[in-house]
C-alpha positions as a Markdown table, in Angstrom:
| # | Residue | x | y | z |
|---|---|---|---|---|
| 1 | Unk | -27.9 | 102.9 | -115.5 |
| 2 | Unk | -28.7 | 104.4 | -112.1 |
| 3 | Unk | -28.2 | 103.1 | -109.0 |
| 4 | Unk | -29.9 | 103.9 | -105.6 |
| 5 | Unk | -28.6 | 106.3 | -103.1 |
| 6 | Unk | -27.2 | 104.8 | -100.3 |
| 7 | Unk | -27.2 | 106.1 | -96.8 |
| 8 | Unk | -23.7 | 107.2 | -95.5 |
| 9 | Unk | -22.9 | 108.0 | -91.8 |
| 10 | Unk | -26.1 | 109.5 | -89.0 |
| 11 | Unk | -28.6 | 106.8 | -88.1 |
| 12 | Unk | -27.1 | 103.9 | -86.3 |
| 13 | Unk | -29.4 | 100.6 | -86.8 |
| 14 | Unk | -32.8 | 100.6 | -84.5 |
| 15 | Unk | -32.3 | 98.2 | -81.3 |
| 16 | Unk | -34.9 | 96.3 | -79.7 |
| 17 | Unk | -35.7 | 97.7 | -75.7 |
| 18 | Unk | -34.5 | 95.3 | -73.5 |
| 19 | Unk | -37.8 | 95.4 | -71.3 |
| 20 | Unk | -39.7 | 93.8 | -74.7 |
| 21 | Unk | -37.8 | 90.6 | -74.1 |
| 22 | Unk | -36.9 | 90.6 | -70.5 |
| 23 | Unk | -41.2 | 90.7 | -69.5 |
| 24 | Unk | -42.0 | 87.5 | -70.9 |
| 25 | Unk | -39.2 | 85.6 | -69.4 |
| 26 | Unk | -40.1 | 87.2 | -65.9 |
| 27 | Unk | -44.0 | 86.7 | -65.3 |
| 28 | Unk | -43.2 | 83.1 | -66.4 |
| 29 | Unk | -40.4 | 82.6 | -63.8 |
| 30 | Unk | -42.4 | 84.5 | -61.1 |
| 31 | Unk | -45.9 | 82.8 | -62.2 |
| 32 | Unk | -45.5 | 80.3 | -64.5 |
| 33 | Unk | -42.9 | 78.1 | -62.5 |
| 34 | Unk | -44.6 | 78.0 | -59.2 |
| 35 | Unk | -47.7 | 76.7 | -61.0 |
| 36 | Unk | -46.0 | 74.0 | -63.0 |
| 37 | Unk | -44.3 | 72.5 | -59.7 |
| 38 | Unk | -47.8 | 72.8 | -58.3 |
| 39 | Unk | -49.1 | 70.6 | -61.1 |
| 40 | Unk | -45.8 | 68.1 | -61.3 |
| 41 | Unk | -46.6 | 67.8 | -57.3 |
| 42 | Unk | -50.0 | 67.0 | -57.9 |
| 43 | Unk | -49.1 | 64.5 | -60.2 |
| 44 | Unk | -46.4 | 63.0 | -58.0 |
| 45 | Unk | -49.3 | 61.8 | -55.4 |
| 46 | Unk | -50.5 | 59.4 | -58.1 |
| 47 | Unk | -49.6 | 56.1 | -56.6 |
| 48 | Unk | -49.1 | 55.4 | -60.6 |
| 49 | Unk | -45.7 | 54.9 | -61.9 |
| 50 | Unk | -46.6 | 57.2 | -65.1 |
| 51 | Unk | -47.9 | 59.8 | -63.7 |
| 52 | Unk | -44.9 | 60.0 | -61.2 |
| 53 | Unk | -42.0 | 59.7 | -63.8 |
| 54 | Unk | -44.0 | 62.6 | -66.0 |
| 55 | Unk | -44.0 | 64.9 | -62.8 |
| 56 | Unk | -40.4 | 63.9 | -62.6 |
| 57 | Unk | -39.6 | 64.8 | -66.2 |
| 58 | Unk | -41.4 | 68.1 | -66.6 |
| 59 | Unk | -40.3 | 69.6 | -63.0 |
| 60 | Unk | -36.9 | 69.0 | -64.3 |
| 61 | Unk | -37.5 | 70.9 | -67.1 |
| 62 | Unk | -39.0 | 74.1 | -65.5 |
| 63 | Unk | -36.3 | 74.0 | -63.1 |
| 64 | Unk | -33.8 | 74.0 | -65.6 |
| 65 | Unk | -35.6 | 76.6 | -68.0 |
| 66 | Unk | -36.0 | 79.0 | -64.5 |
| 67 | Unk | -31.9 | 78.5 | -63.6 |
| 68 | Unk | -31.3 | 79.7 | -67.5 |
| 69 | Unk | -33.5 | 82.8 | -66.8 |
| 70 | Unk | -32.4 | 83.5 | -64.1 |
| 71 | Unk | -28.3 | 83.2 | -64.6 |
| 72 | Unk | -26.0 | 81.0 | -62.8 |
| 73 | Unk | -25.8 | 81.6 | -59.8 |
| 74 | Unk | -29.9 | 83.0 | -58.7 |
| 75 | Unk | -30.6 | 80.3 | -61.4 |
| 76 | Unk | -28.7 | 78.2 | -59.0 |
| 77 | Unk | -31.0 | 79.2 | -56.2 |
| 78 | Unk | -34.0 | 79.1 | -57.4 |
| 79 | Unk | -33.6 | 75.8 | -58.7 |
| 80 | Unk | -32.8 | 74.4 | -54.9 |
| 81 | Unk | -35.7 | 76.1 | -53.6 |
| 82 | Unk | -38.3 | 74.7 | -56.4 |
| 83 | Unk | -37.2 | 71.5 | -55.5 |
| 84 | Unk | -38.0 | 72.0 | -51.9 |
| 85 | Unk | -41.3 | 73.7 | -53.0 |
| 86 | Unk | -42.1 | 70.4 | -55.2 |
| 87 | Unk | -41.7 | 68.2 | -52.0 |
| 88 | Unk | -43.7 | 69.9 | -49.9 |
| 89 | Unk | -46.7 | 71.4 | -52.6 |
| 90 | Unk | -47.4 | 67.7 | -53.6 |
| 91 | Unk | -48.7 | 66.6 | -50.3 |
| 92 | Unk | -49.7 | 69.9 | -49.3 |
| 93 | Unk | -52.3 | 69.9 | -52.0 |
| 94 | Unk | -53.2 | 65.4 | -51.4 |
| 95 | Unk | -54.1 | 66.6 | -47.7 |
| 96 | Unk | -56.7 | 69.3 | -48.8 |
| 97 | Unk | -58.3 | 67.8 | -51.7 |
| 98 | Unk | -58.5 | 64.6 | -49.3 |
| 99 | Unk | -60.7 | 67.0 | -46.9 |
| 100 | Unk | -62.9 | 68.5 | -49.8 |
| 101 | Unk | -63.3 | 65.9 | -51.5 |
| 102 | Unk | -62.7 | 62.2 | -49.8 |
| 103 | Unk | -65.9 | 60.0 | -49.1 |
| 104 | Unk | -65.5 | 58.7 | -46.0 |
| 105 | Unk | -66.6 | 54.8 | -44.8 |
| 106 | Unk | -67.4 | 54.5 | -41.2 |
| 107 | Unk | -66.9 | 51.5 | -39.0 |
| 108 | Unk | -64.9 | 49.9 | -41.3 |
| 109 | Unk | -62.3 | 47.1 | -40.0 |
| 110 | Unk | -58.7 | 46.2 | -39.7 |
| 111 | Unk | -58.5 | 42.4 | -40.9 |
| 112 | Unk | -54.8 | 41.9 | -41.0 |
| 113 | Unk | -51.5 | 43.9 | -40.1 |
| 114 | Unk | -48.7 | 43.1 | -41.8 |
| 115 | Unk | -45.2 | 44.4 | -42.9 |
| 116 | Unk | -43.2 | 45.2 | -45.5 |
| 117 | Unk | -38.9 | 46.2 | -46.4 |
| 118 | Unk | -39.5 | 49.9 | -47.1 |
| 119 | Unk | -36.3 | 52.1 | -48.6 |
| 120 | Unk | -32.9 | 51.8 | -45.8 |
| 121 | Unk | -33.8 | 48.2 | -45.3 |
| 122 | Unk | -36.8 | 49.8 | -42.0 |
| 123 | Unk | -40.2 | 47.1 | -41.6 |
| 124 | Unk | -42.9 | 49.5 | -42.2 |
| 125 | Unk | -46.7 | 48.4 | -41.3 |
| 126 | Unk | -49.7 | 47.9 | -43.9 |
| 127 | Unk | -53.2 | 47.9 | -42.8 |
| 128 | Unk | -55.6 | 45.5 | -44.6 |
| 129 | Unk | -59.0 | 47.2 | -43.9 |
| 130 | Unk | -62.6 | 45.7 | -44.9 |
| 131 | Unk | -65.5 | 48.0 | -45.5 |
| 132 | Unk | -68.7 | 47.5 | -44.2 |
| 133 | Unk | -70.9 | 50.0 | -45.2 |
| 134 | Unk | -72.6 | 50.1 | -48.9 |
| 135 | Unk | -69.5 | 49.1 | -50.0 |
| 136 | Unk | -69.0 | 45.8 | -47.9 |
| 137 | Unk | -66.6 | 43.0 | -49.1 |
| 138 | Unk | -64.5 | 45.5 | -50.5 |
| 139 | Unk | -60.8 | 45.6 | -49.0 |
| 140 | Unk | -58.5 | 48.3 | -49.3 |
| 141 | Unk | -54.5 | 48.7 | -48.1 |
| 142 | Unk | -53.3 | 51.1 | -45.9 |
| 143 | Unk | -49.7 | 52.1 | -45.2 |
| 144 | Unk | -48.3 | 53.9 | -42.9 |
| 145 | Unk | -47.9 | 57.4 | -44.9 |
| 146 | Unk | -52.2 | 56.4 | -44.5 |
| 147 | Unk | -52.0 | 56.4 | -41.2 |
| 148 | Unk | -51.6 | 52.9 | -40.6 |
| 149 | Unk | -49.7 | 51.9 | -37.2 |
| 150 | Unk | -47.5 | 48.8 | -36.4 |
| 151 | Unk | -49.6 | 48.6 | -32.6 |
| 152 | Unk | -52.9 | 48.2 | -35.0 |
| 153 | Unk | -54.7 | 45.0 | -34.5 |
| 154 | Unk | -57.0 | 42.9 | -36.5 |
| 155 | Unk | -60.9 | 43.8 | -35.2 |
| 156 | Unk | -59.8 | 47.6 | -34.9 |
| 157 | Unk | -62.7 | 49.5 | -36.3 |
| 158 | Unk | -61.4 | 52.3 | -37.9 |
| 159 | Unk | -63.0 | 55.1 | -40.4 |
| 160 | Unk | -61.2 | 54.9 | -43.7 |
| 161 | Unk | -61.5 | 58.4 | -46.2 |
| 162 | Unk | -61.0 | 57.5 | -50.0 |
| 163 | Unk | -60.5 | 58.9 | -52.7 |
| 164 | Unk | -63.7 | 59.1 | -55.2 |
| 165 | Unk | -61.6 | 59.8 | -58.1 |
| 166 | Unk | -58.6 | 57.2 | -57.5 |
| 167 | Unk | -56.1 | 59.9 | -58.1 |
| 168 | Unk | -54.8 | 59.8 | -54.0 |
| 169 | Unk | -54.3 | 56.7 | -52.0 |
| 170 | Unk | -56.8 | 55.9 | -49.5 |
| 171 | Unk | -56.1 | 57.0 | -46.1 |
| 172 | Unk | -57.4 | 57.1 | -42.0 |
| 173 | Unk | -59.4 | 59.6 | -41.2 |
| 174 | Unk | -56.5 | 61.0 | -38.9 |
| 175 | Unk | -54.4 | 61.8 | -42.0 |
| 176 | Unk | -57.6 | 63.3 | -43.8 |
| 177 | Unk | -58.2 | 66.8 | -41.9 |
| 178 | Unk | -56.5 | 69.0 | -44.1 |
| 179 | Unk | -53.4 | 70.8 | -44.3 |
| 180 | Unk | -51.1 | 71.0 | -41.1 |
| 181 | Unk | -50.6 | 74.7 | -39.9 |
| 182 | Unk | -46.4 | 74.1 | -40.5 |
| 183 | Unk | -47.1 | 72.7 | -44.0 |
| 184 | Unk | -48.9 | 76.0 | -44.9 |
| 185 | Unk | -45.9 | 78.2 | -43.4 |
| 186 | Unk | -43.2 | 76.1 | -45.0 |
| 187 | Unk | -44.6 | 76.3 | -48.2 |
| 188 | Unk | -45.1 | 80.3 | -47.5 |
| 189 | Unk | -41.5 | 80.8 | -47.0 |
| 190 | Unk | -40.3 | 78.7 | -49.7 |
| 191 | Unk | -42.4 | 80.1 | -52.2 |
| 192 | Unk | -41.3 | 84.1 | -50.9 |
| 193 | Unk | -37.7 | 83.0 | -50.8 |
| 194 | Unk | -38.1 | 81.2 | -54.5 |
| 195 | Unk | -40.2 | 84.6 | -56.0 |
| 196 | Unk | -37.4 | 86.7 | -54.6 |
| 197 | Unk | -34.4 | 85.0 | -55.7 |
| 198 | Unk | -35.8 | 84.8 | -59.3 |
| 199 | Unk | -36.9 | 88.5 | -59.6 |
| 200 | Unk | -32.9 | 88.9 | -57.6 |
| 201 | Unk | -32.0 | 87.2 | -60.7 |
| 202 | Unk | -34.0 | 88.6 | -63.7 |
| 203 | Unk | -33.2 | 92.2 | -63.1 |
| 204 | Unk | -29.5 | 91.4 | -62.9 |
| 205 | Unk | -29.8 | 89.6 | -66.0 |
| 206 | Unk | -31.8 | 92.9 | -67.3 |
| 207 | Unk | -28.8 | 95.4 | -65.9 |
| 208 | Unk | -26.8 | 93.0 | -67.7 |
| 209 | Unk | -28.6 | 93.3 | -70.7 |
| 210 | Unk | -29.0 | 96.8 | -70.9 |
| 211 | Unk | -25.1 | 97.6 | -70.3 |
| 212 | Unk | -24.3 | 95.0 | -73.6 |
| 213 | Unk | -26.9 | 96.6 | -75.7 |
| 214 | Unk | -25.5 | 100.5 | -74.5 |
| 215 | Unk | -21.9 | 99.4 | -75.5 |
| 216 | Unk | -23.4 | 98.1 | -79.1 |
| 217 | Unk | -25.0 | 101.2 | -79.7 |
| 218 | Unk | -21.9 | 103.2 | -79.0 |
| 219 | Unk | -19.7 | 101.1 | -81.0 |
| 220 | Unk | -22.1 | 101.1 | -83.7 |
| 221 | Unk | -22.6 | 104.8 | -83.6 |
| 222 | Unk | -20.2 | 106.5 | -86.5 |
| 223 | Unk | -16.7 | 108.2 | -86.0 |
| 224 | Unk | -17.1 | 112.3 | -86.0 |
| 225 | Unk | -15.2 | 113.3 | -89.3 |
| 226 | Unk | -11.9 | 115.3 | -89.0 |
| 227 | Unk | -11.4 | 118.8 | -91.0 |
């Protein structure tokens, strides 16, 4: 009965590159992260509970996946800054796709201007204003974040911008003319600060990487034979 040769000392076991694995992880971090808190801001302007708790859920979930890429402490970072990112993309992206898209209803009316208990306890004013163009009889509520103003008064005429989709509340046409100049630089610097602390933090994870996988390959490398 034979048995097969086995191999005895030389060739230590093949390792993988560390550049195979650390790619992947990177684009999506540098690509794939800004986009889903682009899309998880976008659904956050949905005046729908739903849509607003999934945003919730699946931001926390790239922000946590991004820290683990990225190690503890850049992880750490880039999780703080993709917050801020969130807060400011969402409305960022309401404000122009109200100016590409809204349909706008002239010489419509305020009827009544009333208030409500907003968050701290602070009377904030709602607008009830009546259409009268094709659409006439129709009413529609306007908060303040529309544009709505506590000094309003019933018999204002006012020119209301909505939504033709439903996805983003209706609004005045004073907070439908795009994006604000400081909301395009904030979200500049938060996105160049949030890009560099997560490449900061993948190539330290990939020096990291690369100094575990020399020491395996030394350790697993045989013992030079004495005599």
């Amino acid at each position: 009965m034979t048995t097969a040769p086995t191999a005895t000392g030389g060739a230590a076991p093949p390792t993988r590159t560390p550049g195979r694995r650390w790619w992947p992880g990177t684009l999506w971090v540098l690509v794939g992260t800004p986009l889903a808190l682009a899309g998880c801001g976008w659904l956050g302007q949905d005046a729908g509970l739903l849509s607003t708790l999934l945003g919730v859920v699946v931001a926390l979930l790239v922000l946590a996946t991004a820290w683990i890429l990225c190690g503890a402490k850049a992880g750490a970072g880039v999780a703080v800054l993709g917050f801020a990112f969130l807060l400011f993309v969402g409305p960022a992206l309401g404000d122009h796709a109200m100016k590409e898209r809204g349909v706008r209803h002239d010489d419509a009316v305020i009827t009544e201007v009333s208030t409500y208990r907003g968050k701290g306890g602070e009377r904030r004013p709602v607008c009830t204003v009546a259409l009268t163009d094709t659409e006439r009889g129709r009413t529609v509520e306007v908060g303040d974040t529309g544009g709505c103003e506590p000094d309003f008064t019933p018999g204002t005429h006012v020119t209301l911008v909505d939504d033709p989709e439903g996805h983003l509340a209706p609004r005045l046409s004073d907070k439908a003319e795009g994006v604000a100049p400081y909301l395009l630089w904030t979200l500049a610097g938060l996105l160049t600060a949030l890009e560099t602390c997560a490449l900061y933090g993948r190539l330290r994870r990939r020096r990291r990487h690369g100094q575990v996988t020399s020491l395996l390959r030394r350790a697993s490398e045989p013992f030079p034979s004495s005599g």
